[in-house]
C-alpha positions as CSV (number, residue, x, y, z in Angstrom):
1,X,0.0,0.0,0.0
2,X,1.4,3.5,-0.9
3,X,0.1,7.3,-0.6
4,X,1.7,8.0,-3.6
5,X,-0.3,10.2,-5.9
6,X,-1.1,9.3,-9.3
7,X,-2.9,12.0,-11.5
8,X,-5.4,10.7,-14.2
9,X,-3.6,11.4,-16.9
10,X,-1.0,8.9,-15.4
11,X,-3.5,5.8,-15.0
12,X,-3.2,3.9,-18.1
13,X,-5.0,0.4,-19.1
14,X,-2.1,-1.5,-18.1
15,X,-3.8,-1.8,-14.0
16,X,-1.0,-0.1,-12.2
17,X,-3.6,2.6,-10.7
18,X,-2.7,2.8,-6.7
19,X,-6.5,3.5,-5.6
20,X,-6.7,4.9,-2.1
21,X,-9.7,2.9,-0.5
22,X,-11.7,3.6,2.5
23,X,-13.8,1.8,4.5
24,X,-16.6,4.3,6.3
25,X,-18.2,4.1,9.7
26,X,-22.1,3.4,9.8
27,X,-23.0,7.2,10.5
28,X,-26.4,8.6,10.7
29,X,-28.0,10.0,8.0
30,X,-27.0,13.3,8.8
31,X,-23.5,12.5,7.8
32,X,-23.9,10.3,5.3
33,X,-25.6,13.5,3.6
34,X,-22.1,15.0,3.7
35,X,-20.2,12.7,2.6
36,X,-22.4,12.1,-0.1
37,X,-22.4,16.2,-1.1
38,X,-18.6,16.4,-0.8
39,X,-18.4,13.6,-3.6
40,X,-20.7,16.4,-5.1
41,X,-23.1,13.7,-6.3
42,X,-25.5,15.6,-8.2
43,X,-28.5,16.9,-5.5
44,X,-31.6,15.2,-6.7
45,X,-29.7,11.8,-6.6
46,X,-28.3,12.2,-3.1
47,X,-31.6,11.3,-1.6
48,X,-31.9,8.7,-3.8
49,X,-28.7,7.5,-2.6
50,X,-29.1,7.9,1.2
51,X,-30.8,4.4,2.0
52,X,-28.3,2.8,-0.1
53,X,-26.1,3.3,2.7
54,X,-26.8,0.6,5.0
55,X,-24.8,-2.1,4.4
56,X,-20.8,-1.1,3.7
57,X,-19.6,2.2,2.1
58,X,-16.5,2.1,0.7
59,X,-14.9,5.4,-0.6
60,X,-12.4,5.7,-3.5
61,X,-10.5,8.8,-3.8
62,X,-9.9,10.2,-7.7
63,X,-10.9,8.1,-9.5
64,X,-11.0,8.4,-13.4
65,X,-14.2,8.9,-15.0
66,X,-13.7,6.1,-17.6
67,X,-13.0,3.6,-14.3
68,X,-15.7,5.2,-12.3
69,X,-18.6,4.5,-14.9
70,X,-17.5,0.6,-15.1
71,X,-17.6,0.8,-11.4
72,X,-20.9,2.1,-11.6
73,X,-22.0,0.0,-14.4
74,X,-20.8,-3.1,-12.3
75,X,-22.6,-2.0,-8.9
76,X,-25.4,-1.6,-10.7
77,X,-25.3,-4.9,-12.6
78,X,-24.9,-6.4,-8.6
79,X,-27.6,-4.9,-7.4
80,X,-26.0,-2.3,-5.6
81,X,-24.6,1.2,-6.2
82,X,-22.1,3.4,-6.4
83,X,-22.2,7.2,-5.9
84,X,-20.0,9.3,-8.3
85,X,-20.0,13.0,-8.8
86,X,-22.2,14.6,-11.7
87,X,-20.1,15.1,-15.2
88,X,-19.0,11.4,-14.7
89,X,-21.0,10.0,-17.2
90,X,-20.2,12.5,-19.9
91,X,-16.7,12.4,-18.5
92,X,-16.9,16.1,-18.5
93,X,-14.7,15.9,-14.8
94,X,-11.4,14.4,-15.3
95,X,-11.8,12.7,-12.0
96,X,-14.2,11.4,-9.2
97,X,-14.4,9.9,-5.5
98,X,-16.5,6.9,-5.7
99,X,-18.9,4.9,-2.8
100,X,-19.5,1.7,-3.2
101,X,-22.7,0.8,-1.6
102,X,-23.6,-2.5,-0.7
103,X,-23.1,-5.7,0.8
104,X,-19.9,-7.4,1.4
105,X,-21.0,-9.9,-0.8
106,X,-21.9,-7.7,-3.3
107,X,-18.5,-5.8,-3.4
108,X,-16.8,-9.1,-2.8
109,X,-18.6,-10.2,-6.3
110,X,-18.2,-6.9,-7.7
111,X,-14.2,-7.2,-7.0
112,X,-14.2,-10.4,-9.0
113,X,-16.2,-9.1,-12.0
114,X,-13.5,-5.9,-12.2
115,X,-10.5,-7.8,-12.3
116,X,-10.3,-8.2,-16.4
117,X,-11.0,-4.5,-16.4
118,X,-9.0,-1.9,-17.8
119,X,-7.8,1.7,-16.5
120,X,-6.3,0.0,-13.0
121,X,-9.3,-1.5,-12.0
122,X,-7.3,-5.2,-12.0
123,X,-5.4,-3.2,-9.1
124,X,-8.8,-2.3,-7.1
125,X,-9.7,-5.6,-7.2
126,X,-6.8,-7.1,-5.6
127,X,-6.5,-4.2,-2.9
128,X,-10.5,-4.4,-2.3
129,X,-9.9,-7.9,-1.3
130,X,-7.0,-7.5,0.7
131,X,-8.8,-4.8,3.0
132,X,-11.9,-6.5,3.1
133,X,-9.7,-9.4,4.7
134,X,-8.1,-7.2,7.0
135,X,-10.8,-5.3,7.9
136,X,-12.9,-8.6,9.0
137,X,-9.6,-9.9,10.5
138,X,-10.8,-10.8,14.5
139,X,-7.9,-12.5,15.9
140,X,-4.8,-11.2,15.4
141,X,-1.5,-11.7,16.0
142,X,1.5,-9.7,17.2
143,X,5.0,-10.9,17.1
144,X,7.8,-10.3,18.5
145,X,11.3,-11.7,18.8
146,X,10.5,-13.8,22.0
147,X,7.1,-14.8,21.4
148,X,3.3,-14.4,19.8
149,X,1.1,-12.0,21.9
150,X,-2.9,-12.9,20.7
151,X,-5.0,-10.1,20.1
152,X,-9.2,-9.6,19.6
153,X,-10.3,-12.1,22.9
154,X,-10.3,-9.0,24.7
155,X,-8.8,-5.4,25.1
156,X,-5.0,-5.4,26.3
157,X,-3.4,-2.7,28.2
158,X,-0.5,-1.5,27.6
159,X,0.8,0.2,31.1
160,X,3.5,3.0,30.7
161,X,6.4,3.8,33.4
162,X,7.8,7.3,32.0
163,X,11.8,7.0,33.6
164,X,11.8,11.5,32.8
165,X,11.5,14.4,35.3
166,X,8.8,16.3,32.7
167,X,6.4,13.6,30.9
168,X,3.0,14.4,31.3
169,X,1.4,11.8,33.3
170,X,3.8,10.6,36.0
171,X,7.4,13.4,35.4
172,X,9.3,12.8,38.0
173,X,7.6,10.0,40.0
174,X,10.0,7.1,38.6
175,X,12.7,8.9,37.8
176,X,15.4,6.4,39.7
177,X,15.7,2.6,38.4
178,X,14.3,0.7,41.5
179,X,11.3,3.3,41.4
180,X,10.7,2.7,37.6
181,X,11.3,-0.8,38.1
182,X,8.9,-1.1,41.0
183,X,6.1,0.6,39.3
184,X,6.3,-1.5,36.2
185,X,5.9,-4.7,38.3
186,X,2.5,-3.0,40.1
187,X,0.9,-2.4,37.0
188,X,1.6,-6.2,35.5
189,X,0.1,-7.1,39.2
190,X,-2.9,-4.7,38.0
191,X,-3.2,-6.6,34.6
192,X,-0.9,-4.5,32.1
193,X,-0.4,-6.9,28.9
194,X,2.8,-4.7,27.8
195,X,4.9,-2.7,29.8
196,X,6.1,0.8,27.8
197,X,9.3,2.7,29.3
198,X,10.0,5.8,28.5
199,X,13.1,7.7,28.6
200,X,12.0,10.9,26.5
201,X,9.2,12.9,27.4
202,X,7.0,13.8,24.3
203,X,4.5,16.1,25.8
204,X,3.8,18.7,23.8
205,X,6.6,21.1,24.1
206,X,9.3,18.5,24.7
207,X,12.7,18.6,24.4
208,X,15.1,15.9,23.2
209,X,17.3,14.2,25.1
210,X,20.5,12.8,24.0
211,X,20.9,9.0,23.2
212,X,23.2,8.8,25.9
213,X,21.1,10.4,28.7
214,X,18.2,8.4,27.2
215,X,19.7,4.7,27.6
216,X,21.1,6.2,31.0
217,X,17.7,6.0,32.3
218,X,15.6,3.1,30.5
219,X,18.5,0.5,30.2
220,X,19.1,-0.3,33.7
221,X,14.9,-0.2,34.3
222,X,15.3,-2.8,31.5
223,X,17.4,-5.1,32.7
224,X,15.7,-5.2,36.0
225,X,12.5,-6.1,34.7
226,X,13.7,-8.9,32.4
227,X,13.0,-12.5,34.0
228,X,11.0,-10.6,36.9
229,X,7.8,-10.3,34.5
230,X,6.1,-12.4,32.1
231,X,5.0,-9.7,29.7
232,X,6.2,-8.1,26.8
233,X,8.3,-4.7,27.5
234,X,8.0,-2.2,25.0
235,X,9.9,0.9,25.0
236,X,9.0,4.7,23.7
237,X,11.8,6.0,21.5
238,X,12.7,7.4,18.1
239,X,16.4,6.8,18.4
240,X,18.0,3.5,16.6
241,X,20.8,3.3,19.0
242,X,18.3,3.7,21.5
243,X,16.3,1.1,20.2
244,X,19.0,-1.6,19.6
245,X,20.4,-1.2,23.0
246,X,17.1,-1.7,24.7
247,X,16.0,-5.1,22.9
248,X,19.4,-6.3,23.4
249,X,18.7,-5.6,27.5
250,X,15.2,-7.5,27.2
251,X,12.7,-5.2,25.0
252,X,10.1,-6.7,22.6
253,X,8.7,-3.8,20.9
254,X,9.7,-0.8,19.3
255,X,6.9,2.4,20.0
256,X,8.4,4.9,17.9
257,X,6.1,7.6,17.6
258,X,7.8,9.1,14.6
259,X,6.5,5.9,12.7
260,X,10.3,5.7,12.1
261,X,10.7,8.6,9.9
262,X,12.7,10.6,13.2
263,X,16.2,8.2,12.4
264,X,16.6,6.6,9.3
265,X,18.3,3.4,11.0
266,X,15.0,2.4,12.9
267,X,13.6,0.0,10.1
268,X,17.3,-1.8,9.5
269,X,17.3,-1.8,13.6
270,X,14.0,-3.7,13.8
271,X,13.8,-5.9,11.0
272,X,17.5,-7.2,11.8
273,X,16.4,-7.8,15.7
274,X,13.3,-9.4,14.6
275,X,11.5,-7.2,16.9
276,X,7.7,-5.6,16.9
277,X,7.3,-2.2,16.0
278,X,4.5,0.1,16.9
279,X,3.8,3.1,13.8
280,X,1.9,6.2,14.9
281,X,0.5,8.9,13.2
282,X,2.2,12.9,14.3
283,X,2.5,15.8,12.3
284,X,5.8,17.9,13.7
285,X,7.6,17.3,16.4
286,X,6.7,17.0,20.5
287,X,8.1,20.3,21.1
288,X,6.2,22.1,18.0
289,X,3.2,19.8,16.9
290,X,0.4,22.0,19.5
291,X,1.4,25.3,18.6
292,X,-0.7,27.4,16.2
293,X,-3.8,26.0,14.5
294,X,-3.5,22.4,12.3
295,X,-6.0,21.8,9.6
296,X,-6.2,18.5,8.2
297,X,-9.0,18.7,4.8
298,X,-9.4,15.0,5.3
299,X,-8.4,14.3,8.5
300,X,-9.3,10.4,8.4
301,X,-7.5,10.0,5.0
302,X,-4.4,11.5,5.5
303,X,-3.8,9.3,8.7
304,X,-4.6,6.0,6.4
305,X,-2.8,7.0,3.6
306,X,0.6,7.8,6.1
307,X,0.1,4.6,8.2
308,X,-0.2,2.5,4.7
309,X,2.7,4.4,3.5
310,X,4.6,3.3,6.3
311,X,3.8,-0.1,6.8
312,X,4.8,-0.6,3.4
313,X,8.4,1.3,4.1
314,X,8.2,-0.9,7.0
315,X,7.8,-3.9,5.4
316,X,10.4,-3.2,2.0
317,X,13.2,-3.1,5.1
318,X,12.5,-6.2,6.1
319,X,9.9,-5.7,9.0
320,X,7.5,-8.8,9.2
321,X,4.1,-8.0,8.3
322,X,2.9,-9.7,11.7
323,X,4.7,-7.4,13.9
324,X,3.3,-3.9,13.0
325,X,0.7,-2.3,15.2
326,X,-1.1,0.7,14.2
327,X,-1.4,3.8,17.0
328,X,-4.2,6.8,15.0
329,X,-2.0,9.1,17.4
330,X,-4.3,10.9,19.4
331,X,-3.0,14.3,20.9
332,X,-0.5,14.6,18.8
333,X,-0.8,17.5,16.5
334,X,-4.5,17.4,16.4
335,X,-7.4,19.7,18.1
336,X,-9.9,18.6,20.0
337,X,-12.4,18.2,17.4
338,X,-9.7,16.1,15.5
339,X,-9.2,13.9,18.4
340,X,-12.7,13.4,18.9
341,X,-13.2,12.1,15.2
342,X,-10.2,10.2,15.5
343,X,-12.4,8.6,18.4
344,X,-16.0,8.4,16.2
345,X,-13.9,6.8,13.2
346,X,-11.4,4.5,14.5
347,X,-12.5,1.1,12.9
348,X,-11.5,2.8,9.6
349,X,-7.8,1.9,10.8
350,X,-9.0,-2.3,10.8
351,X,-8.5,-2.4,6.8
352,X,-4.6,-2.6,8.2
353,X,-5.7,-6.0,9.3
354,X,-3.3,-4.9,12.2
355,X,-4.0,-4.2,16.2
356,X,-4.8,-1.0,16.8
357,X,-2.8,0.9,19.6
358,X,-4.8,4.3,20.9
359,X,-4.0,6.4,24.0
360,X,-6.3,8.8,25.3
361,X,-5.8,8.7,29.0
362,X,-6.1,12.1,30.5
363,X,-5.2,13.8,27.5
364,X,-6.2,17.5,27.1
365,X,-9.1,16.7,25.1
366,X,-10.8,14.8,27.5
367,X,-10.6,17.8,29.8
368,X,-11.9,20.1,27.0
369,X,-15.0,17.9,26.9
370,X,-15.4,17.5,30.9
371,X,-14.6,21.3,31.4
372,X,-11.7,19.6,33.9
373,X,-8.1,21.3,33.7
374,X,-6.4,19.1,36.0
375,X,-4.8,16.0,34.2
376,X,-5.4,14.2,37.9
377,X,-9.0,14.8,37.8
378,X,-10.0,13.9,34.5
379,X,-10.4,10.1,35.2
380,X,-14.5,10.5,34.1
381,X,-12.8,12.0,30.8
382,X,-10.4,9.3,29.8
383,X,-13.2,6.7,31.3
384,X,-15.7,8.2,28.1
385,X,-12.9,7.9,25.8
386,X,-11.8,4.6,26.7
387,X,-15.4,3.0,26.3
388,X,-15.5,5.1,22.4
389,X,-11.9,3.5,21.6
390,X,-13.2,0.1,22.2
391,X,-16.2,0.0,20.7
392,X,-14.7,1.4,17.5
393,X,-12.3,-1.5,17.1
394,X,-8.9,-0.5,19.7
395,X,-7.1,-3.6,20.7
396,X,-5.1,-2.0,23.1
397,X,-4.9,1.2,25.2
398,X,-2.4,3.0,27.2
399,X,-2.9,3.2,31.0
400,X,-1.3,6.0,32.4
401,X,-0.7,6.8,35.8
402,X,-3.5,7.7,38.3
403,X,-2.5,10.1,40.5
């Protein structure tokens, strides 16, 4: 998968299109109104269109006109539908997003019908099927280089020990190695799956710290912890050197918020210890990524198309397939209103086919919505978002600590 752009005039007959497919969230009519007008589906057909969408709406973004009447032509044929913008028939728009509208069967069959057709559509076929399997996907799998960790039964936790004087959630608490150590062994005894230690704070406003200040604090915590708990540790950083040193001292998995684009070694790092890499969606940097306002025009979309590109960066360096999770990365470089459609749209992220990471635990959003300033007291908050996470298809969530 790739976020590459590929005009219409590049899309030829020989199927090499790259189609950006979405799955959409069941939404009230309400919205399905607007997504139906930004198509810019011609008005009289949109309420025409509007009980269509019951079953599964896929979207397709830019979409040639010539491809986008088969794929009409095709729904249709199925006894389904597919919403395009007005000018598509006459091809008087170069381009259009496409809904398909139907049953999983339907689009299943309609997949098969479009793969001896021209203008890429051999290409939509295959990826259609590929997120339709992932998307379904209900036990998964996460490996690392010591084991298998089984994911769907039920929600893991994933309990973080922040070894930094200025994190948000806990600065300062577990700043020496037998505190750190002794509050990672209290939250496995509270039912943490995975155990995350962090030596860089990347609160909004952050600083760096230097690799060697940074394996000065989480190495030792580490080393401690390894044959003393049965879980996985997992360990925040962006660093390679960082990284390498850590799963040689007992670390599982990688949780580079960067999605390894912060140091160019990460991927060779990973692949090369076999170990389990979580990639999460930021814009900026910690220090930068709150200030002034962000817009996002398709909010949903660009954090699919960045994951996918990354997963498949991930995977040309060597990085197994089975041990990539997927974090939306809420807080981080988004508003409130971004965070809280992050929240309403999450199960877009299951056409990875991968477990979804999400932390929202007393983040300033939840306070936003509770009218609560104090990270401490915003436990009703994080509670609320939690629940949303989990019914929108998170496999995991980051406990922070409780003060």
């Amino acid at each position: 998968m790739s976020d590459a752009t590929v005009s219409p005039a590049e899309v030829s007959d020989s199927g090499d299109r790259d189609f950006q497919i979405r799955i959409l969230p069941q939404v009230s009519d309400e919205e399905s109104l607007k997504v139906l007008t930004a198509v810019k589906v011609d008005p009289p057909a949109r309420g025409i269109l509007l009980p269509k969408m019951k079953h599964l709406n896929i979207l397709l973004k830019d979409v040639e006109c010539r491809a986008a009447n088969i794929i009409k032509q095709e729904m249709l044929s199925l006894g389904a539908d597919a919403a395009v913008a007005r000018g598509t028939v006459s091809c008087s728009v170069p381009a259009t997003d496409v809904i398909l509208m139907g049953t999983e069967r339907q689009i299943r069959s309609f997949a098969d019908h479009v793969r001896v057709q021209p203008f890429g559509l051999k290409s939509l076929s295959e990826k259609l099927e590929r997120i339709l399997t992932g998307y379904r996907a209900t036990d998964l799998v996460l490996s690392t280089n010591r084991r298998e960790v089984p994911f769907g039964k039920r929600t893991r936790i994933m309990g973080i020990v922040n070894v930094t004087p200025d994190s948000f959630s806990d600065g300062g608490r577990y700043l020496s190695t037998q505190a750190a150590i002794e509050r990672a062994l209290e939250l496995e005894s509270e039912g943490a799956d995975i155990l995350d230690i962090g030596g860089e704070s990347s609160r909004p406003g952050s600083d760096f710290v230097s690799v060697e200040e940074e394996l000065k604090r989480i190495v030792p915590v580490i080393e401690g912890l390894r044959g003393k708990v049965r879980v996985p540790i997992s360990v925040d950083t962006l660093k390679a050197d960082v990284a390498a040193a850590a799963i040689e001292a007992g670390a599982e998995i990688i949780n580079d918020i960067s999605a390894m684009t912060f140091d160019p070694k990460m991927p060779s790092v990973i692949a090369e210890k076999r170990a389990a890499v979580v990639l999460m969606h930021m814009r900026g940097i910690p220090k930068t990524m709150q200030e002034g306002p962000i817009v996002y025009p398709d909010l949903m979309g660009e954090i699919i198309a960045y994951l996918a590109a990354r997963i498949e960066h991930a995977r040309s360096m060597g990085i197994r397939p089975e041990s990539i999770v997927v974090d939306p990365g809420v807080g981080f470089g988004k508003t409130v209103r971004d965070n809280l459609a992050i929240l309403r749209n999450l199960s877009e992220l299951k056409i990875f086919g991968r477990p979804i990471l999400t932390g929202v635990s007393r983040k300033s959003f939840t306070g936003a919505m509770t009218h609560v300033e104090d990270p401490a007291e915003r436990t009703e908050g994080t509670a609320a978002a939690v629940t949303a996470c989990i019914l929108h298809g998170s496999h995991m969530i980051v406990r922070e600590e409780q003060r």
